[in-house]
KEMIKOL-710810 format. One line per field, with one value per residue (C-alpha): z negated, y, x; residue number from 1. Coordinates in Angstrom, 3 decimals. Layout:
BEGIN
w: c(Z	...)
v: c(Y	...)
u: c(X	...)
resi: c(NUM	...)
//
This chain:
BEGIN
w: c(42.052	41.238	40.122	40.813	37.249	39.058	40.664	37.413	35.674	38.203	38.249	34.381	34.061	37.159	35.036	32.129	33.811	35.690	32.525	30.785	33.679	33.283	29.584	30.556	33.147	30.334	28.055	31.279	31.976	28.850	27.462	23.699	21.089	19.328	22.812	24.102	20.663	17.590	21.126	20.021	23.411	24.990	28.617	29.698	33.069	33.256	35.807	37.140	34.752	32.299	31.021	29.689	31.273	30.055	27.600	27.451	24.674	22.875	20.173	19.599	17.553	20.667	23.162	20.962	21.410	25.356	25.926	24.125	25.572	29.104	28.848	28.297	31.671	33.549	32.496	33.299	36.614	37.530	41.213	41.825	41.654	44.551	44.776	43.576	40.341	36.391	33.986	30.470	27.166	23.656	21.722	18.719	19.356	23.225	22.588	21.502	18.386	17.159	19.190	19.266	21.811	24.697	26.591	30.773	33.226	36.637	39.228	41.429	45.079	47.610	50.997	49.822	47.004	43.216	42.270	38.458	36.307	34.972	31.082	29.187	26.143	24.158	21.147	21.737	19.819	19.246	20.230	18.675	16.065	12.213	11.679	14.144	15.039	14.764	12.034	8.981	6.523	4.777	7.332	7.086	10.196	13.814	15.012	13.081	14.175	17.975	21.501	22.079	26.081	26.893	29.379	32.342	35.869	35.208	38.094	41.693	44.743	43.894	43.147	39.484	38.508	37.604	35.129	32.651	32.967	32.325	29.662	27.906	28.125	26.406	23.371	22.188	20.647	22.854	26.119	27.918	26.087	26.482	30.276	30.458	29.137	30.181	33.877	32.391	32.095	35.594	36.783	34.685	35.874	39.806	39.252	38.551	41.249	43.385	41.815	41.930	45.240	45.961	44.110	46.109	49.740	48.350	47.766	48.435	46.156	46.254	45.141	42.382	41.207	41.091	38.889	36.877	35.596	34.727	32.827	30.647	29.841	29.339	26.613	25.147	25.566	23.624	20.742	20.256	20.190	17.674	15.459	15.448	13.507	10.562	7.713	8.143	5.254	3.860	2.563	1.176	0.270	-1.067	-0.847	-1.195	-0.037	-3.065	-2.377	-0.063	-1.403	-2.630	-5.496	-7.533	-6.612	-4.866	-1.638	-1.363	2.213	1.764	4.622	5.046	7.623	8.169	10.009	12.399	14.169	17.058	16.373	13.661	12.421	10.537	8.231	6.675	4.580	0.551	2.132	0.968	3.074	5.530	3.061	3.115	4.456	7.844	6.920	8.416	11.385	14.283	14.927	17.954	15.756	13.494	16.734	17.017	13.897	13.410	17.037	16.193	12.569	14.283	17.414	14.886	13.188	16.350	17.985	21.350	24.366	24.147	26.670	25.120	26.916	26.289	25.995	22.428	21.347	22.870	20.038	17.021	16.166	14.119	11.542	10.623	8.338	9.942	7.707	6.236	6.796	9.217	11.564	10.911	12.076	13.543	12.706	10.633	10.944	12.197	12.331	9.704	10.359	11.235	7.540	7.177	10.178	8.342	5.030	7.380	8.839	5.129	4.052	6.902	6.126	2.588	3.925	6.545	3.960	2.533	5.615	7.193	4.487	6.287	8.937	6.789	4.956	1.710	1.983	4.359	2.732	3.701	6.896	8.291	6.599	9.109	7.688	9.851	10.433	12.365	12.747	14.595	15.224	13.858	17.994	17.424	19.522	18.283	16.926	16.043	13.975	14.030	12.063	11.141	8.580	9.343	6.336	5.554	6.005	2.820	2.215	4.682	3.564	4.958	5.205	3.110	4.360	6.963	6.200	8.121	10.966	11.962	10.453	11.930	13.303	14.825	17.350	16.323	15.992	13.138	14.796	15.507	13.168	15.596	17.879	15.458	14.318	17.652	18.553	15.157	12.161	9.842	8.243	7.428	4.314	3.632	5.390	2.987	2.195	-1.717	-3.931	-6.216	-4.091	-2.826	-4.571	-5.760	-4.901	-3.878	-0.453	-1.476	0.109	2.204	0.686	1.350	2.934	1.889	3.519	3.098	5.051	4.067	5.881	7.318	8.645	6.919	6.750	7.495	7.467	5.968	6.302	4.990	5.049	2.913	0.615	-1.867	-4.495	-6.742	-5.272	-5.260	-1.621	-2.873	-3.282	-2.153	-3.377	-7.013	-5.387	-6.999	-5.247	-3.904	-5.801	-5.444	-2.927	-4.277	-2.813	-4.145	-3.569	-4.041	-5.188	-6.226	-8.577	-9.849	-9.057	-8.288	-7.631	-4.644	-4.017	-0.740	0.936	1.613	3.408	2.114	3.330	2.851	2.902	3.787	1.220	0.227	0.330	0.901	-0.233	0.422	-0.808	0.928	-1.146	-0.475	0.264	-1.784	-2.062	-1.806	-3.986	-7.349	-7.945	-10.530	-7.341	-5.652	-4.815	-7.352	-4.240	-2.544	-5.435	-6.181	-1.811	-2.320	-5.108	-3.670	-0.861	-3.263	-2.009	-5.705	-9.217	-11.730	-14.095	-11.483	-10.621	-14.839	-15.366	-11.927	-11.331	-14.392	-12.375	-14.275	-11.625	-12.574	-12.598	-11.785	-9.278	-8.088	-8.600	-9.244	-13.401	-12.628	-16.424	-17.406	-14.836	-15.824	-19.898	-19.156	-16.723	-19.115	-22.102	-19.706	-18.941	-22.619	-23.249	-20.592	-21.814	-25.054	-25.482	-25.860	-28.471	-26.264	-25.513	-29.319	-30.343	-27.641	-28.925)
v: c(15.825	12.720	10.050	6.573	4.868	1.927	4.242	6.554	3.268	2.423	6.037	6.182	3.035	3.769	6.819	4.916	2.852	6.097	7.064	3.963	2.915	6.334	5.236	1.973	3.994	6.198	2.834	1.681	4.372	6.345	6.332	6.732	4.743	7.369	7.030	3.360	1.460	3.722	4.946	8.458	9.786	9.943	10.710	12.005	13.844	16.787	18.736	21.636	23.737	22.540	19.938	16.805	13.847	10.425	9.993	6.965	4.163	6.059	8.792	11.059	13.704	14.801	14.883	17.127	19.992	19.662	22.239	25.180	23.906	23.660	27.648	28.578	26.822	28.106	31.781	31.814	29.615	29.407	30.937	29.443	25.908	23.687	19.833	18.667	21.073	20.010	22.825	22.017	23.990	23.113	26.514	25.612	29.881	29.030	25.943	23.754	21.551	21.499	21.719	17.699	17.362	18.176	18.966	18.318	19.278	18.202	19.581	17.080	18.240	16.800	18.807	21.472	22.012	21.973	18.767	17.586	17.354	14.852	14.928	13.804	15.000	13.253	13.074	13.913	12.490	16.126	19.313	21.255	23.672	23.173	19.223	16.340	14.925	18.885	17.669	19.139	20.249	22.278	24.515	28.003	29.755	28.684	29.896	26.783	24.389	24.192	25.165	26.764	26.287	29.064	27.767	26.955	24.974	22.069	21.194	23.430	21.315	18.473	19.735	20.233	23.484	23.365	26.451	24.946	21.455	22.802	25.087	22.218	19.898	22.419	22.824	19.170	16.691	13.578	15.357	11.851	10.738	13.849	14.882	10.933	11.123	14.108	12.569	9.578	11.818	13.195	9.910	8.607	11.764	11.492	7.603	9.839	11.615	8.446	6.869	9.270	10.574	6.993	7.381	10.774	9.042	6.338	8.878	12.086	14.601	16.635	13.721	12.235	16.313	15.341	12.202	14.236	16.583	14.015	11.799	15.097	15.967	12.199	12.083	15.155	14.182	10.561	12.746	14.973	12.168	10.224	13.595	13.694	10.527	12.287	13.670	17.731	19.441	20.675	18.151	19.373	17.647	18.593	16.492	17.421	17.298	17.092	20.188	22.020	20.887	24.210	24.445	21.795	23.536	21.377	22.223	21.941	20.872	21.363	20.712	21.730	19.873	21.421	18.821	21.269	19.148	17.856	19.964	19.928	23.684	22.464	24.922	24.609	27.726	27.123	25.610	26.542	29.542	29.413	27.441	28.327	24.730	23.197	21.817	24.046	22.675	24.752	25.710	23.299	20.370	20.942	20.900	17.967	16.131	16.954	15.971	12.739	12.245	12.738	10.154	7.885	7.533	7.680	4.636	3.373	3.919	7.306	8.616	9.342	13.623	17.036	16.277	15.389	18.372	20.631	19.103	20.413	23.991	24.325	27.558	27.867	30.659	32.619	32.771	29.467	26.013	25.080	28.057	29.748	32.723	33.193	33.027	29.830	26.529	23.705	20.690	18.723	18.941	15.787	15.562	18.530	16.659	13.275	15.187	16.790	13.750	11.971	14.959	15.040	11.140	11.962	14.179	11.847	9.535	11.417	11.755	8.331	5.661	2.370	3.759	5.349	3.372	4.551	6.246	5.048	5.007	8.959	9.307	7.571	8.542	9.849	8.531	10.522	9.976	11.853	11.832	10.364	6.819	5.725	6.817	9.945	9.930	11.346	9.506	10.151	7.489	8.850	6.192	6.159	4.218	2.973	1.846	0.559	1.369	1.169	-0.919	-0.990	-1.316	-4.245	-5.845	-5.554	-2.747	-4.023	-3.788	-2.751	-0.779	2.241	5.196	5.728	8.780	7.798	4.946	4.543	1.192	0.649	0.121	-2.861	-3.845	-5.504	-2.441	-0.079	-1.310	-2.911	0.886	2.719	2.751	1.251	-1.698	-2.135	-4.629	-4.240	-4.289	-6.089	-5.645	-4.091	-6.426	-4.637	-1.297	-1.675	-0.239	-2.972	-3.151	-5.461	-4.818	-4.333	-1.551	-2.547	-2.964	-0.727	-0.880	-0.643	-0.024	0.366	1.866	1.027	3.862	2.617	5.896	9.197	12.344	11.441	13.866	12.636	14.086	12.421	13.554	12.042	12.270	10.986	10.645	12.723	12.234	8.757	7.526	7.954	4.947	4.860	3.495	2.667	1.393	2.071	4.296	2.790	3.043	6.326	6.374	6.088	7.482	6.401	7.058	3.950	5.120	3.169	1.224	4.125	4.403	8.316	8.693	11.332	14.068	13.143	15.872	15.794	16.837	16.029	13.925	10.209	8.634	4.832	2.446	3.847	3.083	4.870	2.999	3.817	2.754	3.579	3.987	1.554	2.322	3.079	0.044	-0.237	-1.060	-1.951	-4.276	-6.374	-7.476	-8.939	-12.719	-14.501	-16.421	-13.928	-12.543	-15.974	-16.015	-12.652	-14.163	-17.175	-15.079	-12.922	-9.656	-9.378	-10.836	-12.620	-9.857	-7.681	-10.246	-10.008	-6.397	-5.033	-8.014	-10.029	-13.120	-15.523	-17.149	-20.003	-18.816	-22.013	-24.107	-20.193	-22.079	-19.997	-20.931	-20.562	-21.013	-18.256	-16.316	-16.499	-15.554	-12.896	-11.010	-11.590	-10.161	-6.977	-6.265	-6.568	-4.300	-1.749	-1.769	0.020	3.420	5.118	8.063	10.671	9.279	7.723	11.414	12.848	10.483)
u: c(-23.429	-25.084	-22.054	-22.602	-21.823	-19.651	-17.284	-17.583	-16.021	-13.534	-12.670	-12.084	-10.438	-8.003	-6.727	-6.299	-4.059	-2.279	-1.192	-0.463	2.188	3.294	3.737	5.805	7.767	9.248	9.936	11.759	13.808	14.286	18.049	17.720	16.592	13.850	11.933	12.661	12.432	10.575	8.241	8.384	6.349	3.363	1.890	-1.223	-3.428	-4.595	-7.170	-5.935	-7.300	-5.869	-8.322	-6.964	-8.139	-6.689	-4.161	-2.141	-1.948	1.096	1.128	-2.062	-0.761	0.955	-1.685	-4.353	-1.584	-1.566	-4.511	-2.131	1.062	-0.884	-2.854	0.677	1.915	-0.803	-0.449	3.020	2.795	-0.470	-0.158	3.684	3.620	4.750	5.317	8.014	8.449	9.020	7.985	9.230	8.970	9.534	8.866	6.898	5.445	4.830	2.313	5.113	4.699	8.884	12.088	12.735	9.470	10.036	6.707	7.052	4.146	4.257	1.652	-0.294	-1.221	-3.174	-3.559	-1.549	-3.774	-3.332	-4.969	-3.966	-1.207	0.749	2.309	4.706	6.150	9.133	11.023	14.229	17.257	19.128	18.202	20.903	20.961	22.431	22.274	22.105	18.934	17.511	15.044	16.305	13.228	15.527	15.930	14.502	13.714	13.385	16.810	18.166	16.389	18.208	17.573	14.182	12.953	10.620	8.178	10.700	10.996	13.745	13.054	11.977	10.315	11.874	15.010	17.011	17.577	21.314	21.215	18.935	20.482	23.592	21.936	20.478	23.447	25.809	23.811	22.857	25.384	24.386	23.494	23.303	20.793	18.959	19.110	18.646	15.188	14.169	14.918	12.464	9.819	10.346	10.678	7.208	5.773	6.740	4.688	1.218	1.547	1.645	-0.834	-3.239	-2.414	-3.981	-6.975	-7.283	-6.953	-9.284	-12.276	-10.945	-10.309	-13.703	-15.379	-12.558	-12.627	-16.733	-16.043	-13.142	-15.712	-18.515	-15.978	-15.767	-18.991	-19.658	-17.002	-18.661	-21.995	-21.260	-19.471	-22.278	-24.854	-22.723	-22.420	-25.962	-26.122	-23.769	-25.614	-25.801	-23.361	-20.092	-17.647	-14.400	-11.162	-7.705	-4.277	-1.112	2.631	5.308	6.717	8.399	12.202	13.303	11.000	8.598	5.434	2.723	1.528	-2.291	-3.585	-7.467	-9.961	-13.872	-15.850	-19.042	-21.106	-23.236	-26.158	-24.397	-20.910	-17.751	-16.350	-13.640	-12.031	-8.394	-9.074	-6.936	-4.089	-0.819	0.526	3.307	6.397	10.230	10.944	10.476	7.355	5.056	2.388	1.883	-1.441	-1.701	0.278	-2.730	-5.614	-3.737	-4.250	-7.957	-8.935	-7.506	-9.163	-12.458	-11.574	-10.558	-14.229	-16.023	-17.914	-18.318	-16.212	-15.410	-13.015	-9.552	-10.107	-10.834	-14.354	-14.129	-12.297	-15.205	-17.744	-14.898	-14.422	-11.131	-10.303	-6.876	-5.732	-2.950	0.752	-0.502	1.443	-1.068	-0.764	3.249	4.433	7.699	10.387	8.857	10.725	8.641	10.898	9.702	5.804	5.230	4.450	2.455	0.375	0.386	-1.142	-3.863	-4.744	-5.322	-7.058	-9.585	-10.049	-10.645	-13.015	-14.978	-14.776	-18.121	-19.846	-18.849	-17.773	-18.070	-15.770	-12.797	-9.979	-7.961	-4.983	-1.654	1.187	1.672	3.451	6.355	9.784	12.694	15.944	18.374	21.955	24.600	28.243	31.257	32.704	36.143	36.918	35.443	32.651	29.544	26.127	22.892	20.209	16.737	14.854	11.380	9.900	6.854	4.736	1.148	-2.772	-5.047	-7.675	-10.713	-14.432	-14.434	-10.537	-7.312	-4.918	-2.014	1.824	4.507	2.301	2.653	0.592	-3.018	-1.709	1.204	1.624	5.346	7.806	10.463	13.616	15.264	17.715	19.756	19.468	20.730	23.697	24.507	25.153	25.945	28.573	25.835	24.647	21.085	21.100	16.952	14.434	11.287	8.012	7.708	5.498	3.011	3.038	-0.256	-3.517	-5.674	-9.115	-11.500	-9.541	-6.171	-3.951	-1.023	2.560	5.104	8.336	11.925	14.826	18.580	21.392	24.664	27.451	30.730	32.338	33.148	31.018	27.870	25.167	22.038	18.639	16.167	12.708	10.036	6.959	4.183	6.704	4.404	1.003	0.270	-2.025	-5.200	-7.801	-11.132	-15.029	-13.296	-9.941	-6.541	-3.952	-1.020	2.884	4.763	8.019	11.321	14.715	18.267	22.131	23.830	27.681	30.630	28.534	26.427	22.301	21.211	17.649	17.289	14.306	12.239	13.475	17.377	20.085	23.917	27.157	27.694	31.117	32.145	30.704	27.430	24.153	21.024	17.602	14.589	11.169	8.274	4.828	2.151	-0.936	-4.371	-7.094	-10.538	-13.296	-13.809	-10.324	-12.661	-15.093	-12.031	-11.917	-10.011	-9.129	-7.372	-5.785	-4.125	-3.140	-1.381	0.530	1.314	2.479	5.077	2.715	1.565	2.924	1.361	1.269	-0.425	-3.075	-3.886	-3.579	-5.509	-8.047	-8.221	-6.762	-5.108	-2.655	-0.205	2.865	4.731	2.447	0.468	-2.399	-5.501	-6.686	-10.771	-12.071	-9.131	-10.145	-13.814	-13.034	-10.751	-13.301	-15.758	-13.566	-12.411	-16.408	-17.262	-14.185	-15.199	-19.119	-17.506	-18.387	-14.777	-14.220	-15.641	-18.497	-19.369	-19.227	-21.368	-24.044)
resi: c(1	2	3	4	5	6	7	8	9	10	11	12	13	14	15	16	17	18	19	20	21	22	23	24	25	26	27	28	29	30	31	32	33	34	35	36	37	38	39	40	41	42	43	44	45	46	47	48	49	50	51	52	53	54	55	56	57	58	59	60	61	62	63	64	65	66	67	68	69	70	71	72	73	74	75	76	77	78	79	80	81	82	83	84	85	86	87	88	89	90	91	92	93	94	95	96	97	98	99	100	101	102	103	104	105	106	107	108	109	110	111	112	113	114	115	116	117	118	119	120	121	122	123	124	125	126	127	128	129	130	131	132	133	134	135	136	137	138	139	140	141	142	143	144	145	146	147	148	149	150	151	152	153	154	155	156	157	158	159	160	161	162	163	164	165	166	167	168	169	170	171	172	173	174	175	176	177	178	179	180	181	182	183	184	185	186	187	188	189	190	191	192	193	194	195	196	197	198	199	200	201	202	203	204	205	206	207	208	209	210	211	212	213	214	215	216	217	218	219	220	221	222	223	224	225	226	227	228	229	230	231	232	233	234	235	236	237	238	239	240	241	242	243	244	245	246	247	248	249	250	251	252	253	254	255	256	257	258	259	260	261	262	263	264	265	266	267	268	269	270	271	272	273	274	275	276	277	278	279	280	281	282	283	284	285	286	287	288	289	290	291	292	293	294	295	296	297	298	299	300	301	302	303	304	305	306	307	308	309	310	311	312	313	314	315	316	317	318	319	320	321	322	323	324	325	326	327	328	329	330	331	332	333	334	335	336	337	338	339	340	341	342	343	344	345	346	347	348	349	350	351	352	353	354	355	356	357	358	359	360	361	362	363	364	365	366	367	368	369	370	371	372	373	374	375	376	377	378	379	380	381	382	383	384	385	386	387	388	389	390	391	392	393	394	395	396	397	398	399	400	401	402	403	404	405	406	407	408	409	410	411	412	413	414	415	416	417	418	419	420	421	422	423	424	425	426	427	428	429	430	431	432	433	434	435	436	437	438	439	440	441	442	443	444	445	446	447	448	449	450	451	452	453	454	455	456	457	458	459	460	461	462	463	464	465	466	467	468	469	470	471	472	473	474	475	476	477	478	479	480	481	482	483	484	485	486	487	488	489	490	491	492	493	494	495	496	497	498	499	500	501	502	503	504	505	506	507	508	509	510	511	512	513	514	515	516	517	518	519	520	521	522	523	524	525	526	527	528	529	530	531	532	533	534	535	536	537	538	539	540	541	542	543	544	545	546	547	548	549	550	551	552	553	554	555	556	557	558	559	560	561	562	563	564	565	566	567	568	569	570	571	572	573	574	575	576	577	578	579	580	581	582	583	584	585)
//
């Protein structure tokens, strides 16, 4: 059909907005903090095949999984769906991604015929299983990790199906907060159908089916045309998680993107195999995460659909932390996913440079905390850390911002211990954590939870304690993360990957890495290196040692003629042929 390009636009940007009031729907509604205030969701269309259409302004990594998660649906329901029904899963083996996201599809009719689908998936605060908050990487096989939802109708023609409710509610700890948001994504779901129902009286649905289509292939066609511009070639890259938490070994996350003419094959082949911990990325987590590297270094106004993905081929070695097999725990892979997504920049960092910044500060951190009140009444603190972005090629990195990957918010202080039995006594950018450069890499974050009830469970899930965020274009990489137990006057320093019982009184710090720079640190402004002093981001001593800035340390005054003799003296120095290369010649 031929598409008229200003109803093609009003088209596309009417389900942009479908899905982003979806988006503020579940904010709206939602009961618990993980979904309401750190935004852990996300809400998207789909055709009905399947095809995803729009995704809304919330997190990516979820919506690359939807195609699995939605083949799934359709094989098991495809020929008995009616208005009015909710089919939810969460089975990291049945197109899931881990227990605590809950996936929800909601069929769209018009006329009595299957029109679209609407999509939300969210974090939920407990699911169950060994530990509260069901997050545990020190878990060790699914059946841990909480209630798994095979593909399932919560709800039938509009009305709840009491069994699973009942079924759900009698395995989580917090089961208000739970059936609360799950009835927010019914509720943000039941607002798409409206809304598009309206776009489908507007123009009828033959003809929005008509646009549907072209606003895929346009996607694809723009993707494939900006491919074409990429260099033809294999470009490898390896980076790493600390470890899995029950032994020291590094795990290796290595990517190979084979740039193809107008197509990706992206190949995860030498990746660590399929760990003991819950670290390991479904295969659709990982979909996830490389759809998403590649959107991020595309130009133009590429539609956010299932377009893109048809331009990238992704190879995933089976039994390997980027594909498990059951009975594989999953719960921590959010890190697995944050490693894949810095690997595949390190990667498109050789292909497209002007487009890819240094390393982020490695993921968020989940900080989580579970328990009971001095009344006895159970809660649950699923914090995430948000950190920093490295240096751009063109701009300094950013503090305090959620990971390129993510689309997440720290939570409120006041929030938090408004509604919990803890005191947060930190919360402050790190000075010195960034990489210098000529850009310099955001600073990382720290933050400190001090405990005022007994027994409570800790996990604490974190990383790049070992591998420092890596720098790019001669930039430095960013300071290594830090952990501590803060106990009757005693400093322990913990592993980034945790689970144990706090008691009143102490203190858990954390300090997030920063994040890589850059750029030759040398080529950096003296300007700006005396402005991040005078703004406490960097010390005087840093300023000497990284950029050969001499700042004053008493009026932070940038000293230009020191400046100009101790860059001199550092060139000179650096012109020396060292030992190695005096006996080569």
């Amino acid at each position: 059909m031929q598409l008229d390009p200003i109803t093609f636009a009003v088209i596309k940007n009417g389900l942009d907005s479908i899905v982003d009031e979806m988006a503020y729907t579940v904010v709206r509604t939602a009961r618990s903090e993980i979904v309401k205030d750190v935004m852990d969701y996300s809400a998207a269309l789909c055709g009905a095949d399947g095809s995803m259409l729009a995704q809304a302004k919330t997190i990516a990594l979820h919506l690359g999984a939807v195609p699995e998660a939605m083949s799934v649906v359709l094989e098991e329901y495809g020929d008995d769906l009616k208005p009015g029904d909710a089919v939810i899963l969460n089975d990291p083996y049945q197109g899931g991604m881990h227990l605590p996201d809950i996936f929800m599809f909601y069929p769209i009719f018009h006329e009595d015929r299957l029109q679209a689908f609407g999509v939300v998936i969210c974090h939920h605060t407990d699911v169950g299983g060994r530990v509260p908050g069901s997050n545990a990487s020190d878990s060790t096989e699914i059946y841990q990790e909480g209630i798994r939802i095979p593909v399932s109708k919560l709800y039938e023609a509009g009305r709840p199906n009491k069994t699973l409710f009942d079924l759900i509610e009698r395995n989580v700890r917090l089961p208000d907060r739970v059936i609360g948001d799950l009835k927010a994504q019914y509720a943000a779901c039941r607002v798409g159908e409206r809304e598009l129902g309206r776009m489908f009286e507007r123009y009828g649905a033959p003809l929005a089916q008509g646009y549907f289509t072209g606003l895929l292939d346009y996607a694809e066609r723009m993707t494939r045309e900006e491919i074409k511009k990429w260099p033809n070639g294999t470009y490898s890259f390896t980076d790493y998680l600390d470890d899995d938490g029950f032994s020291d070994e590094p795990v290796p996350i290595k990517v190979t993107i084979e740039v193809q003419d107008d197509r990706l094959v992206v190949d995860y082949a030498g990746s660590a195999p399929q760990v003991k911990a819950a670290l390991n990325s479904t295969r659709s987590y990982t979909n996830s995460c490389t759809y998403l590297s590649v959107r991020c270094v595309l130009e133009g106004d590429i539609p956010n659909n299932a377009g893109v993905f048809r331009c990238i081929e992704v190879q995933v070695p089976e039994a390997s932390i980027l594909n498990p097999v059951e009975p594989g725990a999953c719960a921590a892979r959010a890190l697995t996913g944050y490693r894949v997504v810095d690997a595949m920049f390190g990667a498109l960092s050789q292909i497209v440079p002007a487009r890819v910044p240094a390393a982020g500060e490695g993921g968020n951190t989940v900080v989580c905390l579970g328990g009971r009140r001095p009344d006895k009444s159970p809660f649950i603190i699923v914090d995430m850390i948000c950190g920093a972005w490295g240096g751009r090629p063109d701009k300094d990195g950013v503090e305090a911002i959620t990971n390129p990957s993510q689309n997440l918010s720290n939570t409120p202080v006041e929030t938090m211990e408004a509604q919990h039995p803890v005191r947060v006594e930190e919360y402050q950018l790190i000075p010195d954590s960034g990489g210098a450069g000529k850009w310099r890499g955001g600073l990382g974050v720290a933050r400190s939870y001090r405990v005022l009830t007994e027994d409570v469970q800790l996990q604490l899930r974190a990383d790049r304690a070992k591998f420092q965020p890596y720098g790019l274009n001669g930039g430095e990489p960013g300071r290594l993360t830090h952990n501590y137990l803060i106990r009757d006057g005693k400093t322990e320093e913990l592993p980034g990957k945790v689970t144990m019982i706090l008691q009143p009184d102490d203190l858990i710090r954390h300090e997030q890495a920063g994040s890589g720079g850059y750029g030759d640190p040398m080529t950096r402004d003296p300007e700006r290196v005396a402005r991040d002093v005078w703004n406490r981001k960097i010390s005087v001593d840093y300023a000497r040692r990284h950029h050969a800035v001499v700042v004053n340390p008493t009026s932070g005054e940038l000293d230009t003629r020191a400046t100009e003799e101790l860059r001199a003296e550092r060139l000179i120095h650096d012109d020396q042929p060292g030992p190695e290369t005096r006996r080569a010649s």
